[in-house]
C-alpha positions as protocol buffer text, in pm:
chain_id: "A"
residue {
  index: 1
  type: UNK
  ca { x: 0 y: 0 z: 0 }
}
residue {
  index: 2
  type: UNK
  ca { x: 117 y: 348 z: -32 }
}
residue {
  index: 3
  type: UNK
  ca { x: -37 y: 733 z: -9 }
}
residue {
  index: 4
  type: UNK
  ca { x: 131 y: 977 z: -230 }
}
residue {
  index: 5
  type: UNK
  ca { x: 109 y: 1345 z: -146 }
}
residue {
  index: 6
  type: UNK
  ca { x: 170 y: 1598 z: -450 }
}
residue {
  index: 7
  type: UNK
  ca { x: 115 y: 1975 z: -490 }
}
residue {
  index: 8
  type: UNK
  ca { x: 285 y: 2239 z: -688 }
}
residue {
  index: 9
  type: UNK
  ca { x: 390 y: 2564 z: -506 }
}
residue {
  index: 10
  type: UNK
  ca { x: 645 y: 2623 z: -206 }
}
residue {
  index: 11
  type: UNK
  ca { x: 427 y: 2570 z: 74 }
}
residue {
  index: 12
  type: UNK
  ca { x: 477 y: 2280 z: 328 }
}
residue {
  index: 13
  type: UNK
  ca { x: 221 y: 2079 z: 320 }
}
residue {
  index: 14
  type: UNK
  ca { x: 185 y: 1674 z: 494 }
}
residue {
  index: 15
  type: UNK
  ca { x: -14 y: 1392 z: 466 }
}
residue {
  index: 16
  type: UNK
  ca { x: -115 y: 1230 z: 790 }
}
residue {
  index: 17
  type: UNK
  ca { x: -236 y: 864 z: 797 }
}
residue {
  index: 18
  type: UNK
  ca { x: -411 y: 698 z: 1104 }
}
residue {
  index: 19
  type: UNK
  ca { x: -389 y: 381 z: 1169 }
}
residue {
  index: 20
  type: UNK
  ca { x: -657 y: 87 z: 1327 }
}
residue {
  index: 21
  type: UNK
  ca { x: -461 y: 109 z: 1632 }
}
residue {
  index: 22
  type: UNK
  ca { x: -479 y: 527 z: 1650 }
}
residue {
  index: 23
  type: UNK
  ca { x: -123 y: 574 z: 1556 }
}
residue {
  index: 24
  type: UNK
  ca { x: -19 y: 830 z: 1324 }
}
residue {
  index: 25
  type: UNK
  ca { x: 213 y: 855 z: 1061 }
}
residue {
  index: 26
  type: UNK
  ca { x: 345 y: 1161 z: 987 }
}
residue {
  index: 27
  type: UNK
  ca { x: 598 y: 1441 z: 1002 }
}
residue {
  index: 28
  type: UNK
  ca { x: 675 y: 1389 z: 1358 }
}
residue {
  index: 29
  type: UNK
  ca { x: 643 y: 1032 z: 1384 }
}
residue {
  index: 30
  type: UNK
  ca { x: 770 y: 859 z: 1067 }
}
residue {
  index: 31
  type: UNK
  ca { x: 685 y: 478 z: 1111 }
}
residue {
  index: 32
  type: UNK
  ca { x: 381 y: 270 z: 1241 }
}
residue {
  index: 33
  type: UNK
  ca { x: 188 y: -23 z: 1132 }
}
residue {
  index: 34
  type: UNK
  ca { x: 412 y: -131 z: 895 }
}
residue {
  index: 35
  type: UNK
  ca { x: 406 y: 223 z: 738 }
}
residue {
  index: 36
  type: UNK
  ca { x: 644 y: 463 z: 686 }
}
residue {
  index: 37
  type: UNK
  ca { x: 686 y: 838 z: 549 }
}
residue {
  index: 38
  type: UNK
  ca { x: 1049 y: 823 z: 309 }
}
residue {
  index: 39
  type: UNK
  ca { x: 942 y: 1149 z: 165 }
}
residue {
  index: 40
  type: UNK
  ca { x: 880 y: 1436 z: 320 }
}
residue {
  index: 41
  type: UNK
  ca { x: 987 y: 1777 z: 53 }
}
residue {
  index: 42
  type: UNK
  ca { x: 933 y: 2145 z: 165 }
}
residue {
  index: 43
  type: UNK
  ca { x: 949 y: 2116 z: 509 }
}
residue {
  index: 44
  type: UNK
  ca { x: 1320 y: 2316 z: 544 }
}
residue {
  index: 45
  type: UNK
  ca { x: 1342 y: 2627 z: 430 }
}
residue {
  index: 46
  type: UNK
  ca { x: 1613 y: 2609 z: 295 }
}
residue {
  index: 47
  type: UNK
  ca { x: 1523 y: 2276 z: 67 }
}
residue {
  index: 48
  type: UNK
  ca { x: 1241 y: 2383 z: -99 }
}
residue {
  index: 49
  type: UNK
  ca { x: 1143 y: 2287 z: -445 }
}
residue {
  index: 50
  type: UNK
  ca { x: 884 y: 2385 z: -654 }
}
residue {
  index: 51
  type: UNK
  ca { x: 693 y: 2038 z: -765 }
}
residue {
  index: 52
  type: UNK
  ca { x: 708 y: 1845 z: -382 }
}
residue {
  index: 53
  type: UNK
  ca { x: 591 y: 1487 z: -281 }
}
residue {
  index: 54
  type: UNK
  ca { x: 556 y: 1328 z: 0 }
}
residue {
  index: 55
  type: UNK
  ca { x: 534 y: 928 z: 28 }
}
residue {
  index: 56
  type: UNK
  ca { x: 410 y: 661 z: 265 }
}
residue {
  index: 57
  type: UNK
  ca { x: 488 y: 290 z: 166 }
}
residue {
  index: 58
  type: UNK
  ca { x: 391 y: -16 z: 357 }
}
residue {
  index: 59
  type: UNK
  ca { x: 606 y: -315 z: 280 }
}
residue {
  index: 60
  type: UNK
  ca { x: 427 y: -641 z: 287 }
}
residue {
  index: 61
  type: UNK
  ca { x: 68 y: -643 z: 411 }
}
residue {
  index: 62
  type: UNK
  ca { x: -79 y: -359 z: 619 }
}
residue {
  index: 63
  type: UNK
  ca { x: -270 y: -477 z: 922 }
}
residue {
  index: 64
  type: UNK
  ca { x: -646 y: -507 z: 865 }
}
residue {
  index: 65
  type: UNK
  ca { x: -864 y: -220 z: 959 }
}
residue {
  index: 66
  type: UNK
  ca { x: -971 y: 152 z: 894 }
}
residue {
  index: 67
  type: UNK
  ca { x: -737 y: 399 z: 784 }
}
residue {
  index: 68
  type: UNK
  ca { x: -763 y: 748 z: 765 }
}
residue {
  index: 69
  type: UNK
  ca { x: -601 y: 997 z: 508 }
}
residue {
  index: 70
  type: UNK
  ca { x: -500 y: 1374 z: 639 }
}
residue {
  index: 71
  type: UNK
  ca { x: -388 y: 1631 z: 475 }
}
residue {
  index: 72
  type: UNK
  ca { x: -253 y: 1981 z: 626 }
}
residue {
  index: 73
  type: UNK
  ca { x: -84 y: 2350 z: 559 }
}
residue {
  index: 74
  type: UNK
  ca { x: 164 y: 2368 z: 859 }
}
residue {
  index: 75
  type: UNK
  ca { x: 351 y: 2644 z: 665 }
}
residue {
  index: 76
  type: UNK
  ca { x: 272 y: 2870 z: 360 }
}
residue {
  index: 77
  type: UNK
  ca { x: 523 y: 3050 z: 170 }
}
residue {
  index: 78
  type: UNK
  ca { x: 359 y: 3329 z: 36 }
}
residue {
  index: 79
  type: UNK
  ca { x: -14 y: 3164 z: -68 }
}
residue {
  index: 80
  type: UNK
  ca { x: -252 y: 3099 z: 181 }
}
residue {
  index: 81
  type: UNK
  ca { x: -361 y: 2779 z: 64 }
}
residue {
  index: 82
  type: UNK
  ca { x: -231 y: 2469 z: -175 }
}
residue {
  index: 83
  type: UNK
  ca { x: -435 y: 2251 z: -446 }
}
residue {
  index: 84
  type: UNK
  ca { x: -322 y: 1866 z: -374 }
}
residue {
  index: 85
  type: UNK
  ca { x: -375 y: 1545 z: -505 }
}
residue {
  index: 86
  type: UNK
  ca { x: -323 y: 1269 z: -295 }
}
residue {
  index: 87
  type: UNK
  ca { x: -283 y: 899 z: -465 }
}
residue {
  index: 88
  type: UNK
  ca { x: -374 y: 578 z: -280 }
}
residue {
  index: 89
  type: UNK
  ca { x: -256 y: 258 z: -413 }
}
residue {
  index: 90
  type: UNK
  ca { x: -343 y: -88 z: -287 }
}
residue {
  index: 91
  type: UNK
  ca { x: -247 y: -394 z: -463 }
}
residue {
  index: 92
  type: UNK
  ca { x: -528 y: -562 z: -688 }
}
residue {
  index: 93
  type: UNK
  ca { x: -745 y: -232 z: -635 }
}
residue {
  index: 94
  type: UNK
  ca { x: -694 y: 56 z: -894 }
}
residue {
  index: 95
  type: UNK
  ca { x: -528 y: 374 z: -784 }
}
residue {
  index: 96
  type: UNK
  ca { x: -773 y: 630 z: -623 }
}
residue {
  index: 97
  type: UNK
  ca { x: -652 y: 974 z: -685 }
}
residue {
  index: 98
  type: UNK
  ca { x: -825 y: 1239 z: -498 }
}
residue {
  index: 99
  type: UNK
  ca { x: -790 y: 1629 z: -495 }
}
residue {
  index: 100
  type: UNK
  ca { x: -853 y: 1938 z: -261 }
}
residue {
  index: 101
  type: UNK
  ca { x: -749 y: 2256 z: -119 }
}
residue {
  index: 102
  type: UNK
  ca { x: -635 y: 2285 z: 188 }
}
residue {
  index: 103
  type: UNK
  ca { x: -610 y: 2599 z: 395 }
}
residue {
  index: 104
  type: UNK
  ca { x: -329 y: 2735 z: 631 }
}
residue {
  index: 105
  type: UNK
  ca { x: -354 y: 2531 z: 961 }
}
residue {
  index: 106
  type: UNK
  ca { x: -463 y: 2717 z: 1284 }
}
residue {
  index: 107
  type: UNK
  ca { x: -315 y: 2468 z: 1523 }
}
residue {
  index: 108
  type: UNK
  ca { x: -104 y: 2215 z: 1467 }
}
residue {
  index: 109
  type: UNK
  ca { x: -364 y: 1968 z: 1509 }
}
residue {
  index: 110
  type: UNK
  ca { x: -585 y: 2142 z: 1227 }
}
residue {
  index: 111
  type: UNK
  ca { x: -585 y: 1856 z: 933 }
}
residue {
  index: 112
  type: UNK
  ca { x: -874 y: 1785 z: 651 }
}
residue {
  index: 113
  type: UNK
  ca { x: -972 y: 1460 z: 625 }
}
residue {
  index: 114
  type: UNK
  ca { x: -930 y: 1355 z: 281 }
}
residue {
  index: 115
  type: UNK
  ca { x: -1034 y: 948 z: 278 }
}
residue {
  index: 116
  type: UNK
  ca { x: -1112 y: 689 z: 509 }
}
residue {
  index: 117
  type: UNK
  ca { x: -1133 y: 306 z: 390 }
}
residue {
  index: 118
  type: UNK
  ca { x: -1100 y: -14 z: 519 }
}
residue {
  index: 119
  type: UNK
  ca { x: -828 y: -281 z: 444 }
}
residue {
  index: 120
  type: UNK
  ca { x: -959 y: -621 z: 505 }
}
């Protein structure tokens, strides 16, 4: 399984996924339930580039249960909000792509929810 993130400006922007068991993988916590974020552009300063991704892959099976998909504006670089398309891809399923804005967070627990689905 894997979640790709992609938008095209400077801001920062993350994808969050929560697990069955609560756990979240994201910026701050990189790994859990066989997950783990091994992309992660814009969030330096001083490393940004204009076309950023950011990746979770699973290797092997993810445990059964219902996931959530997050998406959130930490920091903007000059534009309020950021247009993103997030990508989930499960094996034997086709890719489901789906797309947004998401505003400038207020707190740093202020996400969207983008998707929530159930692995078997």
């Amino acid at each position: 399984m894997q979640v790709i993130l992609a938008w095209d400006d400077r801001n920062d922007v993350d994808v969050h996924v929560i697990c069955p068991d609560g756990r979240r993988i994201y910026w701050d916590n990189l790994r859990a339930c066989g997950g783990e974020l091994d992309i992660d552009h814009n969030r330096y300063d001083d490393r940004v580039i204009p076309d950023p991704v950011e990746n979770i892959v699973w290797v092997g099976n993810p445990p059964p249960g219902t996931y959530r998909i997050e998406v959130q504006l930490p920091k903007s670089r000059g534009l309020p909000r950021s247009h993103y398309r997030i990508t989930l891809r499960r094996e034997g399923k086709p890719d489901q792509v789906f797309q947004g804005t998401v505003d400038r967070a207020r707190n740093r627990n202020d996400t969207k929810i983008v998707h929530v689905f159930t692995v078997p």
